[in-house]
N, C-alpha and C positions, 0 to 999 in steps of 0.2 A: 912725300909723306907716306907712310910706311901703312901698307893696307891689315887692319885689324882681324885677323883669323875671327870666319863666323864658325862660334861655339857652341853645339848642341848638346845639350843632357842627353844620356846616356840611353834607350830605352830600359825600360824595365824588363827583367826575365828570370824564371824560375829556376833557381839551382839547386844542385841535386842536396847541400847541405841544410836548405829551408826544411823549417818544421813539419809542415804541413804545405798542403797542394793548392792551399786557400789565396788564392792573390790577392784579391779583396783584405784578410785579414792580415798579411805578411806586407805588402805594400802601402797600405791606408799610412799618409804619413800624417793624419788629421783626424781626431774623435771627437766629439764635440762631447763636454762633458754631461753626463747626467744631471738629471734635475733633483732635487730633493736630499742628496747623495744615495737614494737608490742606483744600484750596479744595473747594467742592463745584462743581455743573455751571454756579448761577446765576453765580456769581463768573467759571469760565472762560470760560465765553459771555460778561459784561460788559466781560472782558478783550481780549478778542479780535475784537470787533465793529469797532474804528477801525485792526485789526492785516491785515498781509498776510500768507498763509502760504510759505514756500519751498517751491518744488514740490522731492519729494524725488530724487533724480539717478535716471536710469533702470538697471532690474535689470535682469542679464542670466539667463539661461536657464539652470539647471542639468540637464546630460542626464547626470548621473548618473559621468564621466567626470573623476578629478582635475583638475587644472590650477590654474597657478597664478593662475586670476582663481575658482577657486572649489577650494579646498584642500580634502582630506578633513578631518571632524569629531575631534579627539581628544579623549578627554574625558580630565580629569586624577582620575584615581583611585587613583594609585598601582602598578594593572595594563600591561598590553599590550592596546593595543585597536587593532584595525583600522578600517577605512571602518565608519563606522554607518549612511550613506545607505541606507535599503529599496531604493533602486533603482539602486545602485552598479553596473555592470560592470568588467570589464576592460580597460585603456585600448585604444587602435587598435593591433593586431597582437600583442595578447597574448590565450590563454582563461584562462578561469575553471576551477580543479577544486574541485567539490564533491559532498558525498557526501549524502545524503540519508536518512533513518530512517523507517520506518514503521512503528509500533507500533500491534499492532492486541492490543487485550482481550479475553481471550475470561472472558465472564457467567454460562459456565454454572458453573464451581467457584471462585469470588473466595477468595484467599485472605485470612486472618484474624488477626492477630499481638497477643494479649492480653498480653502482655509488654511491659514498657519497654523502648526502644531501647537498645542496649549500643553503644560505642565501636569503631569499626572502621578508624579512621582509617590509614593504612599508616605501619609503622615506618620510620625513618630509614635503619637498617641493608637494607632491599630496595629503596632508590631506586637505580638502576644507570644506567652513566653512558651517554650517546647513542650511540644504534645498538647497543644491544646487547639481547637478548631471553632473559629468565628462563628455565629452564627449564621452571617450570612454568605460561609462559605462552604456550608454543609452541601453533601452530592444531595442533587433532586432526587425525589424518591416516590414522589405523585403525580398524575397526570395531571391533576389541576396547578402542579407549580413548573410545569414544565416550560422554557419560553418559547414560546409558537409563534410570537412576530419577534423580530431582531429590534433593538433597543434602538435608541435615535441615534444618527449618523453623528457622529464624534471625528472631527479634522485630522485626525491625529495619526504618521506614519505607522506600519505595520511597526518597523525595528523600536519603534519608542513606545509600542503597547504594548511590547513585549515584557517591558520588564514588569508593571503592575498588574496585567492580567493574568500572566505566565506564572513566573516567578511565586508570587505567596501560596501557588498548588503546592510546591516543593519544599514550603518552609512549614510545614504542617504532615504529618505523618497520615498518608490514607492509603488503604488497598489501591489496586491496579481496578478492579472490578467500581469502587468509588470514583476513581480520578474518571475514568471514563464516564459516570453521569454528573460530575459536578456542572454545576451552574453556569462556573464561569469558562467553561471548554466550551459549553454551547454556546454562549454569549460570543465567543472566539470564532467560532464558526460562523455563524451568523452574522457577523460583525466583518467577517474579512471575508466571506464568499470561499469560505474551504469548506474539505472535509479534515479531520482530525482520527488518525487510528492511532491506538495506543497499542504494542503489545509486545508480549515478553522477547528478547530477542534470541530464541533458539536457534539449535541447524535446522530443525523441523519446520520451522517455520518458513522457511526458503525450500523445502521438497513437500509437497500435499500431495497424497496418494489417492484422494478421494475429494470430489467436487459433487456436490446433491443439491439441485436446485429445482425452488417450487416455480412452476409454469406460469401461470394466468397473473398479467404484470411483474411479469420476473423475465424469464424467459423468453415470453410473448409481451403485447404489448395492449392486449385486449385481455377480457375478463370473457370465459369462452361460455357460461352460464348466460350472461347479458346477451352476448349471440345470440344464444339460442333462443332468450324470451323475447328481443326484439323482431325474430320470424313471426312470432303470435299478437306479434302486438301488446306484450306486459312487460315492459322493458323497463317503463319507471320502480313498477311493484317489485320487480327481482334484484334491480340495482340499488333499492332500498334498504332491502333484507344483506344483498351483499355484502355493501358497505359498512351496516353495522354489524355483520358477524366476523370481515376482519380487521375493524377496529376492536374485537374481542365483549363488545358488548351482549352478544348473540350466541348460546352454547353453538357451536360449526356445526354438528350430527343434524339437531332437528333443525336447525335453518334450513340446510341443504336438503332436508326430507321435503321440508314445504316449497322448496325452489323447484326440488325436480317435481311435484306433483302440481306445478302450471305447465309445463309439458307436456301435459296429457295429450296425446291426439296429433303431437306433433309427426311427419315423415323421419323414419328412422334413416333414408338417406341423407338427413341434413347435416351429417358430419363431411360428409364427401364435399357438399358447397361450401362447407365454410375452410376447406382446405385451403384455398384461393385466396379468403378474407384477412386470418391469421397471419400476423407480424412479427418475423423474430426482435425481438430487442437489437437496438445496434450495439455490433460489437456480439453479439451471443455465437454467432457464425464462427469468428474471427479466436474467441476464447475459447470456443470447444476446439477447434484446430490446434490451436499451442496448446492445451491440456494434453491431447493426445502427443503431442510432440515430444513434452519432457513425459510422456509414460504415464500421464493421471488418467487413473475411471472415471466417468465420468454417469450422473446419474439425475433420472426429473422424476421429482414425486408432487404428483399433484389432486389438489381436492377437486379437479375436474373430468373426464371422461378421457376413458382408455382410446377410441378411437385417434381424438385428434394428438392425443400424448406420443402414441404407439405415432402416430405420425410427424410430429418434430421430431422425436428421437431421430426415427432413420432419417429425416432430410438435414440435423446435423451432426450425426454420427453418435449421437447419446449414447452408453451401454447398457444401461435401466430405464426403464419406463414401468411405472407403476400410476391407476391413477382409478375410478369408479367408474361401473359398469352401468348401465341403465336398462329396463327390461323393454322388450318389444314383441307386439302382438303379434303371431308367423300371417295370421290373417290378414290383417288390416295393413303389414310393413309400419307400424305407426307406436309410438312410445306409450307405457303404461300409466307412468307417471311415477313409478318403483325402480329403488334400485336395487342390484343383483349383489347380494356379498356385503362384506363389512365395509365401510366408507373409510376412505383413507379421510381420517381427520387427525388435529395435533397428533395423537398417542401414535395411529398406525404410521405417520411419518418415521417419528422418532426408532419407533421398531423398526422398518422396511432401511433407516438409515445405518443403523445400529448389523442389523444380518448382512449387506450388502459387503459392511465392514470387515464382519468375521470369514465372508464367503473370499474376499479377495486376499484377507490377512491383511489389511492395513491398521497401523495402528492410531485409535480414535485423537490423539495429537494432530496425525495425519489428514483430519477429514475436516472437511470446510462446509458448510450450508449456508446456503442465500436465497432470503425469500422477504417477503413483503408485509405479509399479515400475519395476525395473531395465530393463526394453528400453524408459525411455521419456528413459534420461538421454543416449542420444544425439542425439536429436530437441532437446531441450532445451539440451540444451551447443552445440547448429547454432542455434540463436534468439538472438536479441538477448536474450532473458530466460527463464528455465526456473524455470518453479512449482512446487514438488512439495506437492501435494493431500492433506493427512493419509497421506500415501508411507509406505514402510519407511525403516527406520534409515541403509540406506545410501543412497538415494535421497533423503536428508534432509539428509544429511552433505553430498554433490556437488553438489546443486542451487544456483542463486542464489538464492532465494527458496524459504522454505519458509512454507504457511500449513495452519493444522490445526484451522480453527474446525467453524464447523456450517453456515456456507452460504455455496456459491459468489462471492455479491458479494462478499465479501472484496477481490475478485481488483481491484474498481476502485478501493479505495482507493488501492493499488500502482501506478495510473495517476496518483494524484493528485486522485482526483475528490474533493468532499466528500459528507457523508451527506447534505444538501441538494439537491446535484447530480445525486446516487447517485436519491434519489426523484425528480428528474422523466425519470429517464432510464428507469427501468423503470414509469412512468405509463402 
């Protein structure tokens, strides 16, 4: 029987007339087909090896500016949509108006809504036809209709109140200075545990050259008057007179005349003790530091006494300190019951805010005030921007900004900073 020659294939190997170096692609005698009839990479590459490409026509620049070599985007949805470009402006010789939100949360009492959402959607019958204004969605404009308790808790998700409480502001034509005391902003706030800033959205408003803040619950976190009558023991009588003179019920001048004259007799060292006592605000530390960081003056004007003023300033680096002097006997070391010079009340604010301005050359857009009570809404209405700092009701109601958290920085978000930003600026 004739033995069968064992026959082996050949090995494979590269010769010099192969295409390519690719053994893998020259030897594969098996491709499994694509799916779909989509080609996979090997195919394109095979295709396009003996092919030329067209270079594709040169693009032009878009700066952001319609035209008809680069049109705005519309998208078809049904809606009204405008420019969608992130970086659109306004074509050459026209501005931009826009208003800007700044919701800040405040952590310490989150509200909680165990209830299913219920319907709120707005009836047919209250849609009203253009330029015309509900009655009851006129901006508050008295202190008696202000809301001072929050309305009853309503089940209902923040994104799903948004469309009825929000929404009919913008279907209705009202100034920026209106939307911010409407009714139902405050209802908004109060209702969700925010605050609400509204405001134009300039470059200026992202660089403030000028920060002017009133002391006594601003600042501090005590009323430095009250100090001083509780050494004498009339600490109810003067926290009386206080409280109604910055709730604006009480002209400021003569209150403060009849404050400082229960002082009478008092040790004119008791500025020195209560240096110790004195609490900066939390956060006031932390905000003077990033002010001076991005380059802001920074300034306290206060209707209390120049020693302990002159004294936070330099413990946080303040550049002004303005604030009333008090007279004292050389004999006795002991207060007159008089003060020395003109009282810093609403008006001198307003002026010492106003010079500080001309003195550094910043311009009054640039300048910010935040304070509490009524002698501090003049100074603030003369700013490009007026904070009111957990303020009174009416001080709350007039300001352009109200914030009423727990600490100071607040105040940069309302620059624009973020909370990333926020920490390396107070590092």
């Amino acid at each position: 029987m004739a033995e069968t020659p064992n026959t082996r294939a050949n090995r494979p190997s590269l010769g010099a007339g192969m295409r390519s170096s690719s053994y893998v692609q020259e030897l594969s005698q098996y491709r499994p087909p694509q799916p779909d009839g989509h080609e996979g990479i090997d195919s394109i590459v095979e295709r396009t090896q003996n092919t030329s490409i067209t270079p594709s026509p040169p693009l032009k620049p878009y700066n952001g500016v319609p035209s008809p070599h680069s049109p705005p985007k519309i998208v078809d949805s049904g809606l009204n949509h405008t420019l969608t470009h992130t970086n659109c402006q306004a074509p050459p010789g026209t501005t931009s108006d826009r208003v800007i939100a700044t919701i800040l949360y405040k952590n310490d009492s989150p509200r909680i809504f165990p209830a299913p959402p219920i319907d709120r959607s707005p009836s047919p019958s209250r849609i009203n036809t253009p330029g015309t204004i509900p009655p009851n969605m006129a901006p508050t404009r008295s202190l008696s209709n202000f809301p001072l308790e929050p309305p009853p808790p309503d089940p209902e998700p923040l994104d799903h109140l948004y469309g009825s409480y929000i929404s009919p502001l913008y279907a209705t034509y009202l100034t920026l200075a209106d939307l911010r005391k409407h009714e139902l902003l405050y209802r908004f706030e109060r209702e969700w545990n925010v605050d609400v800033v509204l405001q134009v959205d300039t470059v200026l408003r992202r660089y403030p050259q000028l920060v002017v803040f009133d002391m006594d619950s601003t600042l501090i976190e005590q009323e430095v008057i009250d100090l001083l009558a509780a050494s004498i023991n009339v600490q109810d009588a003067v926290s009386t007179i206080t409280s109604r003179a910055m709730n604006g019920e009480l002209d400021f001048s003569s209150s403060f005349r009849e404050r400082v004259k229960l002082l009478r007799g008092v040790d004119a060292d008791i500025f020195s003790k209560l240096q110790s006592v004195i609490t900066p605000t939390k956060g006031a530390r932390e905000l003077i530091r990033a002010l001076k960081r991005i380059g802001c003056k920074t300034a306290v004007l206060s209707g209390g006494f120049i020693p302990l003023t002159q004294y936070l300033a330099d413990s946080l680096g303040i550049d002004y300190a303005y604030a009333n002097s008090l007279v004292s006997d050389p004999a006795t070391n002991t207060f007159t019951g008089e003060v020395s010079g003109s009282i810093v009340n609403a008006e001198r604010k307003r002026e010492l805010l106003l010079e500080i301005a001309k003195k550094e050359n910043v311009h009054i857009d640039q300048v910010v005030a935040v304070g509490d009570g009524a002698n501090d809404l003049l100074m603030m209405g003369a700013a490009g921007l007026g904070v009111a700092w957990n303020a009174k009701p009416v001080v709350q109601m007039e300001a352009q900004a109200r914030l009423n958290g727990s600490s100071l920085l607040e105040l940069l978000f309302i620059f624009g900073f973020t909370a990333e930003e926020v920490q390396v600026l107070i590092a």
